[in-house]
C-alpha positions as CSV (number, residue, x, y, z in Angstrom):
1,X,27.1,-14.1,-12.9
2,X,28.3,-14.5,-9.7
3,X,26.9,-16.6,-6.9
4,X,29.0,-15.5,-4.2
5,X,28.5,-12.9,-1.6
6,X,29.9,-9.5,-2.3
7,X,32.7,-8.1,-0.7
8,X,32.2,-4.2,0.5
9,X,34.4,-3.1,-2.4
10,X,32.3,-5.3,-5.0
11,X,29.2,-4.2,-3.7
12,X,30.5,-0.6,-3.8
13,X,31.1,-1.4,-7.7
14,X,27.8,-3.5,-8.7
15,X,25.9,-0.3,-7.1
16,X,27.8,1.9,-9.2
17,X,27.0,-0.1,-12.2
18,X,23.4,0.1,-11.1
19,X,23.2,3.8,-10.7
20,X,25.2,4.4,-13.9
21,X,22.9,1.6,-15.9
22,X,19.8,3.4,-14.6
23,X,20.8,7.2,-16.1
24,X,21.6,5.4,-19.6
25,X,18.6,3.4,-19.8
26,X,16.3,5.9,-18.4
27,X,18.2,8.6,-21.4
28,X,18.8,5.8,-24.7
29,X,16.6,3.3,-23.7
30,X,17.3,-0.8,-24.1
31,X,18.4,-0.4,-27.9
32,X,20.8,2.7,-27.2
33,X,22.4,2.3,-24.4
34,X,25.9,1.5,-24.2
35,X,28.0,-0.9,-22.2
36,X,30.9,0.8,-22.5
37,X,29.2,4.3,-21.6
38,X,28.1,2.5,-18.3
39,X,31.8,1.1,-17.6
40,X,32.9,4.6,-18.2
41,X,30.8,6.0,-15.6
42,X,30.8,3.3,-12.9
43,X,34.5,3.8,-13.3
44,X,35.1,-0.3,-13.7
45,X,35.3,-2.5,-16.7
46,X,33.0,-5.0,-19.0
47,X,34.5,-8.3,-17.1
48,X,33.1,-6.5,-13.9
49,X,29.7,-5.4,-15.3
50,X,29.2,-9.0,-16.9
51,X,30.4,-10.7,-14.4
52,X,27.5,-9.1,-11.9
53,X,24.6,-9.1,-14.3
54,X,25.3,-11.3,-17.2
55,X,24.3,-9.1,-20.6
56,X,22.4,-6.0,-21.4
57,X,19.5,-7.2,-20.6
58,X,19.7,-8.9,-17.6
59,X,21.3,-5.4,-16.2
60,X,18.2,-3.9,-17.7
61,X,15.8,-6.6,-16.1
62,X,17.4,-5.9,-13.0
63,X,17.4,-2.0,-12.7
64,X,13.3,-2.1,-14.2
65,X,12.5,-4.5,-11.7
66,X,14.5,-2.5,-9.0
67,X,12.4,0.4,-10.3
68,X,8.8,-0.9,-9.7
69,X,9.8,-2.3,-6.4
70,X,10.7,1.0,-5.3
71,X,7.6,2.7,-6.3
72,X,5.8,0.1,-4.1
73,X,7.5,0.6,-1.3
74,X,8.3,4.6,-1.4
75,X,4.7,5.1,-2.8
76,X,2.6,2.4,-0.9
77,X,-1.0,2.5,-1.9
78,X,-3.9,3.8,0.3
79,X,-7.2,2.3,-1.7
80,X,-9.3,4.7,1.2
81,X,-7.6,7.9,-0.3
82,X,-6.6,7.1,-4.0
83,X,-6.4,10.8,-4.5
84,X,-3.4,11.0,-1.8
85,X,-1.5,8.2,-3.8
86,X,-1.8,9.7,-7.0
87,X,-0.5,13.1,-5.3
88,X,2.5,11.0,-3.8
89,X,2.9,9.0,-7.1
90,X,3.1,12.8,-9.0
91,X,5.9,13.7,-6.3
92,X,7.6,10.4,-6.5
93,X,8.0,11.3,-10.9
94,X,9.3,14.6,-10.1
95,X,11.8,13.0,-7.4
96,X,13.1,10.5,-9.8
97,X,11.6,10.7,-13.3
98,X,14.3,8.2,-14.4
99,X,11.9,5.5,-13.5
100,X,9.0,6.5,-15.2
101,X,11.1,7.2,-18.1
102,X,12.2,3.0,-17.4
103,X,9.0,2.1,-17.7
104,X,8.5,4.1,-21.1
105,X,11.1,2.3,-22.7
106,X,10.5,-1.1,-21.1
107,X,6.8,-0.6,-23.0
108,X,8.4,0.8,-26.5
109,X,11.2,-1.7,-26.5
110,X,9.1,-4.8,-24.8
111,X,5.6,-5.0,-24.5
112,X,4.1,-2.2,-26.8
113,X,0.7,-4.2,-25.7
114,X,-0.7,-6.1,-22.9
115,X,0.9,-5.7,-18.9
116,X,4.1,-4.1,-18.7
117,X,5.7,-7.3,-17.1
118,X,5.3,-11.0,-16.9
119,X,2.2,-12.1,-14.7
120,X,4.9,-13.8,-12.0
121,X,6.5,-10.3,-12.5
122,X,3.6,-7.9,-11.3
123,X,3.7,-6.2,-8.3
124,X,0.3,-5.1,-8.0
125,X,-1.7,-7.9,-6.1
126,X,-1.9,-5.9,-2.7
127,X,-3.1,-2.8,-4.7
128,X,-5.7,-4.5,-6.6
129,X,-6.8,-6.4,-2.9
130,X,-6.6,-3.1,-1.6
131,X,-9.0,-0.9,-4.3
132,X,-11.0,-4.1,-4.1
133,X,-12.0,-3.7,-0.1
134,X,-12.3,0.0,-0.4
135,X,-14.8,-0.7,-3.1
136,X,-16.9,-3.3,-1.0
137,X,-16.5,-0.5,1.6
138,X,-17.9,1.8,-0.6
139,X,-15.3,4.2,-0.9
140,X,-14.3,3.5,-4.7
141,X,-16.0,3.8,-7.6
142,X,-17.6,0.3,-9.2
143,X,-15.5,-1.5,-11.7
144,X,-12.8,-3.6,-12.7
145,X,-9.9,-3.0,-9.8
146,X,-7.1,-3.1,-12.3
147,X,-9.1,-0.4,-14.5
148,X,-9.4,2.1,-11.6
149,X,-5.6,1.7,-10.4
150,X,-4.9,2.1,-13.8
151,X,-6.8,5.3,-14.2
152,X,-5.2,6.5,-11.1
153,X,-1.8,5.6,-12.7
154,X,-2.8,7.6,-15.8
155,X,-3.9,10.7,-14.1
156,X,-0.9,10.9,-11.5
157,X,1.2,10.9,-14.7
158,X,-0.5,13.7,-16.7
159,X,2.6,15.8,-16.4
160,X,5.6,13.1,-16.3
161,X,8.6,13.2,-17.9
162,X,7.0,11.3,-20.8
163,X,4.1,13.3,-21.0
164,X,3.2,13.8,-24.3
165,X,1.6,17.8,-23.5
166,X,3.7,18.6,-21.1
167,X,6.8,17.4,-18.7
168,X,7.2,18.7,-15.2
169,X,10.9,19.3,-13.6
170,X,11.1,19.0,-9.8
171,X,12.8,22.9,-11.2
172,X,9.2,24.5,-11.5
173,X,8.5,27.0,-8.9
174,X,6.1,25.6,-5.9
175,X,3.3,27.2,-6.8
176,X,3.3,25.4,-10.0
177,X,3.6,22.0,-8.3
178,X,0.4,22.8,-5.3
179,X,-1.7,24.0,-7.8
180,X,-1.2,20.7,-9.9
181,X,-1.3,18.6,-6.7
182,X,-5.3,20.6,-5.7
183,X,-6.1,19.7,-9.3
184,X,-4.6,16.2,-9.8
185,X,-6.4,15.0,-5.4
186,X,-9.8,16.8,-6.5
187,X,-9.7,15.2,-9.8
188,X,-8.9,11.7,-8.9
189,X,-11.1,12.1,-5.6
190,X,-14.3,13.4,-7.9
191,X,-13.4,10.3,-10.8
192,X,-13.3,7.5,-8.6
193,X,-14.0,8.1,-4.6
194,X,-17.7,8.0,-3.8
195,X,-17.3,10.1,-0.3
């Protein structure tokens, strides 16, 4: 892998190799995607590819972890109105469920048990601060800040793309979408808000 700063033309191509990367793991997972699938449709070549990122996995490593940053910073966290965020984090799936279908494989292929990522990898300290002083406010539920994030996780993704009843398109009529929204902010607000 390269050290050296990127010209505009080679960051034009690594960027191209992300967003290709990111439809084939999000559609074959870690064990089906292909390399040369990913060339194809970055338009550049293997040298290139390995040359930016090393192997399949590191290319992996580095779209997943692109992927959870993102929905940190698109999605921040309000602990005072987990309802809201679970809303926002149901919108964020339907805007891009190629990174909640990363995460799916990143747990069948990875870590079928335990956190999804290494401990140094987690991004979830300043949610779990966060849930924790809206609980000594008294605006969250008692318990284990990790479980109730968690929870919150869970129920935003009740009709994700990996969904096991049922998988939401951004496609569905409006209607559809505000009347899951009402459900999924009353819901989360009546499991874990106390006001």
């Amino acid at each position: 892998m390269t050290d050296r700063p990127l010209t505009a033309r080679g960051a034009a191509t690594r960027d191209r190799i992300l967003e290709a990367a990111t439809r084939e793991f999000a559609a074959h997972g870690i064990a089906g995607a292909r390399i040369e699938r990913i060339v194809a449709d970055a338009r550049t070549n293997k040298a290139q590819l390995y040359g930016y990122f090393g192997n399949k996995e590191a290319l992996f490593d580095a779209i997943f972890t692109g992927s959870l940053e993102r929905i940190v910073n698109v999605v921040p966290i309000d602990a005072t109105d987990l309802a809201d965020w679970a809303v926002r984090l149901y919108d964020e799936y339907l805007r891009r469920p190629d990174l909640i279908r990363l995460a799916t494989w990143a747990r069948l292929e990875r870590r079928p048990a335990g956190h999804l990522v290494d401990d140094t990898d987690r991004l979830d300290d300043h949610k779990l601060r966060a849930i924790a002083g809206a609980q000594a406010a008294g605006l969250v539920c008692p318990g284990d800040p990790f479980d109730v994030m968690a929870l919150v996780i869970s129920m935003s993704m009740a009709w994700s793309p990996v969904s096991n009843v049922y998988a939401a398109t951004a496609e569905e009529p409006r209607e559809t979408h505000d009347r899951r929204r009402t459900l999924l902010r009353e819901t989360v607000r009546r499991a874990v808000m106390t006001t």
